[in-house]
C-alpha positions in Angstrom: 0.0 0.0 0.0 1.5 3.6 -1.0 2.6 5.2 2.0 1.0 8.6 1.0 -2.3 7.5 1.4 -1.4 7.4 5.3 0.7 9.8 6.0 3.0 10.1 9.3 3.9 12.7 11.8 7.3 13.2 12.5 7.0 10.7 15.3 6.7 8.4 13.6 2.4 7.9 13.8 0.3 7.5 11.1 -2.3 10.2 11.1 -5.3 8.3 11.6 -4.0 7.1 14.6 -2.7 10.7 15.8 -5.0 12.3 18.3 -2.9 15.4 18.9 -3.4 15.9 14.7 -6.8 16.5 13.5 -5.6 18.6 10.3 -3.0 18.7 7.5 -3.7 21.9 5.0 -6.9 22.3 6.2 -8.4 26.0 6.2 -9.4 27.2 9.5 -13.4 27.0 11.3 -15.5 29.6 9.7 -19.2 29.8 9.4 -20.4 28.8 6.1 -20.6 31.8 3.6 -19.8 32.1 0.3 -19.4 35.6 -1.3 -22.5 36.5 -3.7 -21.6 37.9 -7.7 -24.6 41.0 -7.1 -27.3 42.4 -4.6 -29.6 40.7 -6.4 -28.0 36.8 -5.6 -27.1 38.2 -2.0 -30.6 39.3 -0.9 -31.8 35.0 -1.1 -29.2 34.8 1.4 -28.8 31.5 0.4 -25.3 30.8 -0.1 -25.9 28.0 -3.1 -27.4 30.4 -5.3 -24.1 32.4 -5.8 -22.5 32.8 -8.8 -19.5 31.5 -6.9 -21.2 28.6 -5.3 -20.5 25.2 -7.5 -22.2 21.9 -6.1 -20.2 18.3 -6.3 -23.1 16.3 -4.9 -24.6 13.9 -6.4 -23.4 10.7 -7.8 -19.9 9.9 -7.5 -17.8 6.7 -8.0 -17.1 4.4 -5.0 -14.3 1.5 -4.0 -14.8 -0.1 -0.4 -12.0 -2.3 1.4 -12.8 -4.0 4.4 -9.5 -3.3 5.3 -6.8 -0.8 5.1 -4.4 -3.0 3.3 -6.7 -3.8 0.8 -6.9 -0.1 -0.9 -6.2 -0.5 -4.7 -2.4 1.0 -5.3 -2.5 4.1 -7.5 -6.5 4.5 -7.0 -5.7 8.4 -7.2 -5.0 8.1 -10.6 -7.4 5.4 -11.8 -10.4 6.5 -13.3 -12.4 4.2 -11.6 -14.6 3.3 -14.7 -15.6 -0.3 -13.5 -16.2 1.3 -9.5 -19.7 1.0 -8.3 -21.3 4.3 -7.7 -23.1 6.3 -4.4 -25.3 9.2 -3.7 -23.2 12.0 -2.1 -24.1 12.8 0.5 -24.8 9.0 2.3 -23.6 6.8 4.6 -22.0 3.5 2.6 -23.8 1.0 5.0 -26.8 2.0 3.7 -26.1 0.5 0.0 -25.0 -2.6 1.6 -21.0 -1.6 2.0 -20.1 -3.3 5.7 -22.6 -3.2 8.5 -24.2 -0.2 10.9 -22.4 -0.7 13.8 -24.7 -0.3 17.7 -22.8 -0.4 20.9 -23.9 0.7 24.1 -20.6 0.6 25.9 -17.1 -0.2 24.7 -15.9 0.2 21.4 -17.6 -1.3 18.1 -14.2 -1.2 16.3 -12.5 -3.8 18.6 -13.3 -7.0 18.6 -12.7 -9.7 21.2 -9.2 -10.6 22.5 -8.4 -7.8 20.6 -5.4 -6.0 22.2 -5.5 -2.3 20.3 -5.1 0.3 22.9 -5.7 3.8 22.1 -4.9 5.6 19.9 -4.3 2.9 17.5 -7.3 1.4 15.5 -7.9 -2.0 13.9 -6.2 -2.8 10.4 -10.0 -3.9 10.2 -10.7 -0.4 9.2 -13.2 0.2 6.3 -12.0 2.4 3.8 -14.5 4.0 1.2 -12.5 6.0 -1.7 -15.2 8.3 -3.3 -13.9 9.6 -6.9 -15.6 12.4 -9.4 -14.3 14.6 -11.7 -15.8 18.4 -12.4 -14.5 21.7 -14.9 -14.1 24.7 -12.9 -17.2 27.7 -14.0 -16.0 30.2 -15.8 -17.1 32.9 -12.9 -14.0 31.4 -10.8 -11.6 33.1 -13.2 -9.2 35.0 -11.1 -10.3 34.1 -7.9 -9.1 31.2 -5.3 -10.7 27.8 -5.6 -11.9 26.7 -2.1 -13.2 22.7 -1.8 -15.7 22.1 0.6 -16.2 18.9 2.4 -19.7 19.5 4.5 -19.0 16.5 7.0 -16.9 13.1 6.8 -16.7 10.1 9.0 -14.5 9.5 10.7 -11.2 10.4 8.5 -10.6 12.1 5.0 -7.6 12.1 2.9 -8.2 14.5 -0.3 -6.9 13.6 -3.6 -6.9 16.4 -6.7 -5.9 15.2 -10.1 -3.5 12.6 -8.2 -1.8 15.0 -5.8 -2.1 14.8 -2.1 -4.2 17.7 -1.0 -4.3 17.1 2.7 -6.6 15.5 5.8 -9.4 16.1 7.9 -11.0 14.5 11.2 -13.5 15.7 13.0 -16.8 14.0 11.2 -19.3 16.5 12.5 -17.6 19.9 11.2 -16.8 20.9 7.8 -13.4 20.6 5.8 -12.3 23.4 3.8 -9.1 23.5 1.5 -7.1 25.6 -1.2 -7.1 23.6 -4.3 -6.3 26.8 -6.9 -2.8 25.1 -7.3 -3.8 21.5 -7.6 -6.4 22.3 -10.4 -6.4 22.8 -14.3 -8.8 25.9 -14.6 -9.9 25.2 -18.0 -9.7 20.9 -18.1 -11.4 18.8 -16.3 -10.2 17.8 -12.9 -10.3 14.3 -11.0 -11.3 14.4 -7.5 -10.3 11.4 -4.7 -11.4 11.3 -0.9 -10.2 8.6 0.8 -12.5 8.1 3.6 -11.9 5.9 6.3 -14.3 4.3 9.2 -12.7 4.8 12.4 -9.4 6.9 13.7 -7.8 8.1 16.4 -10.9 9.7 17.1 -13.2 7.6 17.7 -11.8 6.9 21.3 -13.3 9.2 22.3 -16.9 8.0 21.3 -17.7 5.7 22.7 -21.8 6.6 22.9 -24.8 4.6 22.7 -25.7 5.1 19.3 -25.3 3.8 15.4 -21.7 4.3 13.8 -21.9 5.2 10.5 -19.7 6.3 7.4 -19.1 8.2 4.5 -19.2 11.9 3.0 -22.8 12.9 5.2 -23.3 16.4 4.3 -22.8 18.0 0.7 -19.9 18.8 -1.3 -18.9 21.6 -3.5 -16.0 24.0 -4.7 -16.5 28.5 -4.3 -14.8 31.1 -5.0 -13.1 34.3 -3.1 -10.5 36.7 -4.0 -7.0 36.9 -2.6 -8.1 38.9 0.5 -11.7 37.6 1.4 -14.5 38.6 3.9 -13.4 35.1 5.8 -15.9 34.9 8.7 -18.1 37.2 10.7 -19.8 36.6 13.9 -23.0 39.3 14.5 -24.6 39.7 17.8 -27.1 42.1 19.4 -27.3 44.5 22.1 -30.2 46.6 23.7 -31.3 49.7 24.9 -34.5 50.1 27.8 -37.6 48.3 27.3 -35.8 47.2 23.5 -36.8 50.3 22.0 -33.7 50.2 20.1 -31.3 47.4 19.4 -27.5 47.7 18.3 -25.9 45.1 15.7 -22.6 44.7 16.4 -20.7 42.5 13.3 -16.8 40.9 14.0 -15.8 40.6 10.6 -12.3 38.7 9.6 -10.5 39.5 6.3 -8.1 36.9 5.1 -4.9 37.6 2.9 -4.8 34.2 1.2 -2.2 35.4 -1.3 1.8 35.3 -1.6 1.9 39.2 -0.5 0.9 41.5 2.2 -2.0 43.9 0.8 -3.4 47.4 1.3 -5.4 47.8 4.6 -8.9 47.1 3.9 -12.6 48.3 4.6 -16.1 46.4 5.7 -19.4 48.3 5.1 -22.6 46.9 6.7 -26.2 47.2 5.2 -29.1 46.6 7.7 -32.8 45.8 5.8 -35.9 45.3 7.3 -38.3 42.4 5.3 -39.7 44.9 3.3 -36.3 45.4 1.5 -35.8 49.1 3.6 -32.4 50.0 4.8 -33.0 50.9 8.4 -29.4 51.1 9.4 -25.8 51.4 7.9 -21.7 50.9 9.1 -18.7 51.0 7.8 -15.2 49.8 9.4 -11.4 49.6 8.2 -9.6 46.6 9.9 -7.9 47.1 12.6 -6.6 44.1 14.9 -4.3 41.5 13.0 -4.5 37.9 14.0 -3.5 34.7 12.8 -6.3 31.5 12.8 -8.5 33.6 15.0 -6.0 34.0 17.9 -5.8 37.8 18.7 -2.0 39.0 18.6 -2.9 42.8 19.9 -4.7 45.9 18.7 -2.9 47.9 15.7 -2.8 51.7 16.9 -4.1 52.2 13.0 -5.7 50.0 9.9 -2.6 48.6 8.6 -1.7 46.6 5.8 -2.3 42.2 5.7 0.6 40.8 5.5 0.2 37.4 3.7 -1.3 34.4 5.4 -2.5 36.4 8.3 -6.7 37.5 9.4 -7.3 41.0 10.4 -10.4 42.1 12.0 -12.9 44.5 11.2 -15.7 46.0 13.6 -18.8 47.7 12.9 -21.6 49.1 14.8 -24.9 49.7 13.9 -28.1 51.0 15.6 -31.6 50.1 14.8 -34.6 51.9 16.2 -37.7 50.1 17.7 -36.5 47.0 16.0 -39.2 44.2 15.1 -38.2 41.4 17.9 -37.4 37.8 17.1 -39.2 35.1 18.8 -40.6 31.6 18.0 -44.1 33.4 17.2 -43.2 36.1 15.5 -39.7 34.8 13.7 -39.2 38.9 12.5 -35.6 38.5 10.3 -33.7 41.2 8.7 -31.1 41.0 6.1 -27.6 42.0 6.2 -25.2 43.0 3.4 -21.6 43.1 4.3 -19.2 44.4 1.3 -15.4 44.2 1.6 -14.0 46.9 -0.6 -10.3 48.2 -1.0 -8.5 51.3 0.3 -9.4 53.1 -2.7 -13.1 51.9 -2.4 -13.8 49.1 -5.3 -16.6 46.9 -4.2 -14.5 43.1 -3.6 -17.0 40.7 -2.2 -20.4 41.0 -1.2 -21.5 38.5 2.0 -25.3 38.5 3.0 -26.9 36.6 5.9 -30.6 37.0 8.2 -30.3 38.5 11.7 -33.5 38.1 14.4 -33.0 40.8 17.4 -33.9 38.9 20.7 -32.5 38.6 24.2 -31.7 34.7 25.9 -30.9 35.7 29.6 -31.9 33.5 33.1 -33.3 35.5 35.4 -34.6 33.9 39.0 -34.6 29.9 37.6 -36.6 31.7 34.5 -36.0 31.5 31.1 -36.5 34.6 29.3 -36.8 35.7 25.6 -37.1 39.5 24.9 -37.7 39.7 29.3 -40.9 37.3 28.5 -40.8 33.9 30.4 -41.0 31.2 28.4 -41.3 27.1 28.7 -39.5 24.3 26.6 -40.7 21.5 24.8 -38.4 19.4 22.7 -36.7 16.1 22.7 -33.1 14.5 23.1 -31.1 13.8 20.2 -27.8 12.8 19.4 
């Protein structure tokens, strides 16, 4: 079996059976936005109707081993013509590839007299290798290519037209990775995740319910420039009796590129159902940091150097703001645009913010100040 497949740390580890490495060339946690082409596409707020937004889901090819040994040499390079085939997103035990595995306590990957201790899993390990190929859209020209893996369990090893892209854990949170250098812009590309059952991981759950496998959530590839609106994180604040509500918006602008760039700039559009802008904000970054960890306040906006996030702030207020709550669901859209020093409109991010208020007062649990009672169910 080629090495590459399963890389090592320097320790000498493979990575599946790595616990203190969840990641190799993975982009950092973000919430899920892709930037919008026009006002139009951004007022859906729906993030799959962009311009920029290119789905992978669907059918793709499929190769199971029981085992690990058992992967097919070279499968990164095979075009898998006589492969059977799978709905993406799925789990494989559903079409009949291995069994659902149920354990109350213990561990469903060990079997008896079996001596693995963690973090080492079984050679018994089933593998599914999941293979498509897709052409780049024309609206990606001149912009970073970002692949987008929506969930995978447990492990996922990520394959672009035979080159080794990098790995994910972590089967409950999305994957993201940089594949503008691994691609043919104009050709059509060959896609491989190699996608195994158990890790190092799954140590750690051991839970009483089904263990199941696969790509679970959907696939697709998007678009940024260089220096993109990364993340954002919006939250409200209010004034006496909530007769007027502040939005405050953390925005994080990331210089994907080779270079440092020019300081840059965040406006903030507030809109009430009707389509009326009832508030607006603008903000130049200001704090620098690197994967979300804060590295100090810059006395000024200041350039990006490359491979770093700054942050941007902005401030908003809204008068006698129409309240969110389970009755009355009241939403208003926000446009954030990320323009340059000089004031050219970059990206354009959208998303729906409800004003309310989650506090405990006196054992109470109160929405908007109003008491309120629970009914729901557990699940996993």
């Amino acid at each position: 079996m080629n090495s590459t497949y399963f890389p090592k740390a320097p320790w000498g580890r493979r990575l599946i059976d790595e616990p203190g490495i969840v990641a190799l060339n993975k982009l950092p946690y973000h919430v899920p936005t892709v930037p919008f082409a026009n006002e139009d596409e951004a007022l859906s707020c729906d993030y799959t109707k962009s311009s920029y937004y290119h789905s992978l889901s669907g059918t793709w090819k499929f190769h199971y081993s029981e085992c690990i040994s058992d992967i097919p040499d070279g499968f990164e390079k095979d075009s898998g013509a006589d492969w059977d085939t799978i709905p993406v997103p799925s789990c494989w035990q559903l079409f009949g590839y291995g069994n659902p595995k149920y354990i109350n306590i213990g561990y469903s990957f060990l079997e008896r007299g079996d001596e693995k201790k963690p973090p080492f899993t079984s050679e018994k390990n089933g593998v599914g290798i999941y293979k498509r190929s897709f052409t780049v859209p024309e609206s990606f020209s001149d912009k970073r290519t970002i692949l987008r893996i929506g969930a995978v369990s447990s492990s996922a090893s990520v394959f672009v037209n035979g080159v080794y892209v990098g790995y994910s854990t972590n089967s409950k949170t999305a994957a993201e990775f940089d594949i503008t250098d691994f691609i043919k812009p104009h050709e059509e590309n060959d896609l491989s995740i190699l996608v195994t059952e158990f890790c190092a991981g799954s140590w750690l759950e051991d839970q009483d319910m089904f263990r199941l496998s696969g790509i679970t959530r959907d696939v697709a590839i998007y678009a940024v420039c260089d220096t993109h609106l990364y993340d954002f994180f919006a939250y409200s604040e209010f004034g006496e009796n909530f007769s007027e509500a502040s939005l405050i918006v953390e925005s994080k602008i990331f210089n994907m590129s080779e270079h440092s760039t020019s300081k840059k700039k965040v406006s903030m559009r507030i809109l009430s159902s009707n389509g009326e802008t009832v508030a607006v904000a603008s903000s130049e970054n200001g704090n620098l940091s690197y994967r979300f960890d804060e590295i100090g306040p810059s006395p000024k906006p200041a350039d990006i150097s490359s491979g770093t996030i700054a942050t941007a702030y902005l401030k908003a207020e809204v008068k006698n703001p129409m309240l969110w709550t389970a009755e009355t669901p009241n939403l208003y859209t926000v446009i954030l645009t990320l323009c340059s020093d000089g004031g050219e409109e970059l990206e354009m991010h959208a998303f729906q913010h409800g004003f309310r208020k989650i506090e405990e007062c006196r054992g109470e649990l109160l929405i908007n100040g109003r008491a309120i009672k629970l009914k729901g169910v557990n699940r996993h």
